[in-house]
N, C-alpha and C positions, 0 to 999 in steps of 0.2 A: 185758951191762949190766943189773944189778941194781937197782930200784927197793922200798926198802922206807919204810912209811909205820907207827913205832914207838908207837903211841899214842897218837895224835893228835888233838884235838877243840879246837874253839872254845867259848866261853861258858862256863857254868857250871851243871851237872845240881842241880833238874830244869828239862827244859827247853831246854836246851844248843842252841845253833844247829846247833852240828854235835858229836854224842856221841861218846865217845872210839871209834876204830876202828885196824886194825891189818890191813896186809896187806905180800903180799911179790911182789913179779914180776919174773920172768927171762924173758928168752930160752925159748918152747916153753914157758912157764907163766903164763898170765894171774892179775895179782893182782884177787882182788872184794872189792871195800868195799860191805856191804848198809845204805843208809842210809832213813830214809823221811823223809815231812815235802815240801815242796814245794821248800825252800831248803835242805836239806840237802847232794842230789846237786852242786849246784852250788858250794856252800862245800866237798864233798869233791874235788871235780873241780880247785877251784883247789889247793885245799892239793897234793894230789899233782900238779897241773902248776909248779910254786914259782910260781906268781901269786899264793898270799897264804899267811902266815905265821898258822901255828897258834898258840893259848895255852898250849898245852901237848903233849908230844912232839915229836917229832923226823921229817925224812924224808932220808933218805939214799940217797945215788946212790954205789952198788958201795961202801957203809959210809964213808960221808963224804957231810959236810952242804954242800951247794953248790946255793941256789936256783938262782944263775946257769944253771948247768950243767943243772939239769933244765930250767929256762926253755927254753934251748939243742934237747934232746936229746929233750924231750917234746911233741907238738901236742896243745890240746884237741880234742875232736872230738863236733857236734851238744850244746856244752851250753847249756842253754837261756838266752836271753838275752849268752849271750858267744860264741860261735862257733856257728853255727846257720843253715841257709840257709832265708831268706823264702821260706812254706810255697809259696806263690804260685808260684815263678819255677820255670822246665822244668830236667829235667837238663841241658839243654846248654845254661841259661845260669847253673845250680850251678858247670858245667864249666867255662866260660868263667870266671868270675869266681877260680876259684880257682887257675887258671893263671897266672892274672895276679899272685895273691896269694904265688904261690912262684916271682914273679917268669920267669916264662913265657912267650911270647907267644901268646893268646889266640887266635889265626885260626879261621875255620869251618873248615877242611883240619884244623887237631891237636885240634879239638874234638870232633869226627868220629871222629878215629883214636883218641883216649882212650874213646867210651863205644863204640868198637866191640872197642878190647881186652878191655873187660870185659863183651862181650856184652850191651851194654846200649844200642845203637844206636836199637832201636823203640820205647825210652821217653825217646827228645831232646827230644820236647815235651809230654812228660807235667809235671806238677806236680809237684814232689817230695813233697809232701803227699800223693798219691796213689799213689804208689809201693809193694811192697814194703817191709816194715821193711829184711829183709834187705838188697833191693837198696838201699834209702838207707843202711846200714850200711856196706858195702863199698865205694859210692863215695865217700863223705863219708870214710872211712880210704882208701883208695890215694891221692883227692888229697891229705890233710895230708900224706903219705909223698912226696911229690915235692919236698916243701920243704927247704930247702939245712940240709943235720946233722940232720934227724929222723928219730929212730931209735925212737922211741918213741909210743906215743899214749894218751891216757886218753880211756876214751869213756863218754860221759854217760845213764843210762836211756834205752837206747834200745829199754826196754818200756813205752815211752809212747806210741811207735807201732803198739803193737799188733800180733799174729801170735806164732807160736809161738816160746819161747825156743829150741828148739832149730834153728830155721830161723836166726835173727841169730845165732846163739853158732858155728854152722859155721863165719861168715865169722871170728869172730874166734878160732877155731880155724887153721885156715888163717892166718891172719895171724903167730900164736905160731909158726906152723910155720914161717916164712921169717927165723925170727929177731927180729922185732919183740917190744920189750918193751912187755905189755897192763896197760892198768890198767882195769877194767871195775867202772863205779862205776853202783850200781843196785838195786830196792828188794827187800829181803828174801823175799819171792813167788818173786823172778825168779834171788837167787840160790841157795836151795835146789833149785832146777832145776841150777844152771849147777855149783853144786857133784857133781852126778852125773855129769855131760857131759866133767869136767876129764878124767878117768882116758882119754878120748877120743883126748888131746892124747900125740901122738909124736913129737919132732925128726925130720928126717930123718935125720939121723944127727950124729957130736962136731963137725962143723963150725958146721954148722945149730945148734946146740944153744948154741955161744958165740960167736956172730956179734955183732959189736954196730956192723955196718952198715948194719942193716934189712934185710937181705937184697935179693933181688931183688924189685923193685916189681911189674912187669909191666906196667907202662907208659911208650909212650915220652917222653922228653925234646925240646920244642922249642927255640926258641932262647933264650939264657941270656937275652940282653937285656932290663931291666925298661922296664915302660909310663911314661907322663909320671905321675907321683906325685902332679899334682893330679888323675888322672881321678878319678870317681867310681866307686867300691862299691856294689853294691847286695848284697852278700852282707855280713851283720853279720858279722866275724871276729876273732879278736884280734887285739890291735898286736902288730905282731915286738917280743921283746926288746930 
């Protein structure tokens, strides 16, 4: 699965809400959109998730224009103000909450067994504020990756939490390697780093390479069953599709 973003910008230079940008991501290749500005990342992040339509250029999924379909096929992930867990709450109740949101059932037993897959058990009641970039990197992606057809993720500056790029860009190295298509949307500093690091990235080999199932997550699945739809969230996330 191919995600290209042709040209793309909102407003009108100088000035432009979002300046024209251009990237391309496959499978084993993260696309980077370097934007700055405070409301950039965020208008980039939508455009390439098809949550909002650009003024100009185009975004194509495998060279065909279908917001739907990227809506479908891509999660946002940590962008600020639209999908983003309140700095506040512990990872296991980041975990909890997004269980529920890929329609999951939430119990303290698979809440447990999720941040102990990811070695990530002795920070349950840590803040996610407080965390690792990295480690909020890689949970905030494995759980959108449990949600039902996401096969993709666009992840939002997430060198605004500080730490080194090359310590977050593993995870999302690693990620490209399982087949996941990356869109890594982030400020200019951070991707003339990550522009070094690409040459990093290996498929494991022609399967891995044109997967476009997400590959293996590495996390388990509980029961399909969704929660009563009026509970409440405390985690801000996008609406599904």
């Amino acid at each position: 699965m191919t995600l290209e973003l042709d040209h793309v910008g909102i407003g009108e230079e100088p000035g432009a809400a979002l300046p024209i940008v251009s990237a391309v991501a496959a499978p084993g290749r993260p696309g980077v959109i370097a934007v700055e500005t405070e409301q950039a990342p965020v208008l980039a992040s939508l455009v390439a998730g098809g949550r909002m339509r650009p003024d100009t250029g185009r975004v194509l999924l495998d060279g065909h224009e279908d917001a739907a379909a990227v809506r479908r096929a891509f999660a946002l992930v940590d962008t600020p103000g639209v999908a983003e867990p309140f700095p506040v709450l512990t990872l296991g109740q980041v975990v909890r909450e997004e269980l529920a949101f890929a329609g999951q059932r939430p119990s303290r037993g698979h809440v447990t067994t999720v941040l102990d897959e990811l070695g990530m058990l002795g920070y349950a009641d840590t803040p996610v504020q407080r965390v690792p970039t990295e480690v909020r990197v890689r949970l905030l992606v494995e759980l959108a990756l449990l949600r039902d057809g996401v096969t993709g993720i666009v992840l939002t500056s997430p060198e605004r939490h500080g730490g080194a790029v090359a310590d977050w860009f593993a995870v999302v190295r690693d990620v490209a390697r399982r087949g996941v298509t990356v869109v890594l949307v982030t400020s200019k500093a951070a991707a003339d780093t990550v522009q070094q690091l690409l040459d990093t990235i290996h498929t494991e080999g022609p399967d891995d390479a044109t997967r476009t199932d997400g590959g293996d997550q590495g996390l388990p699945s509980g029961p399909s069953d969704r929660l009563d739809p009026e509970a409440p969230a405390t985690v801000p996330t996008e609406a599904p599709a």
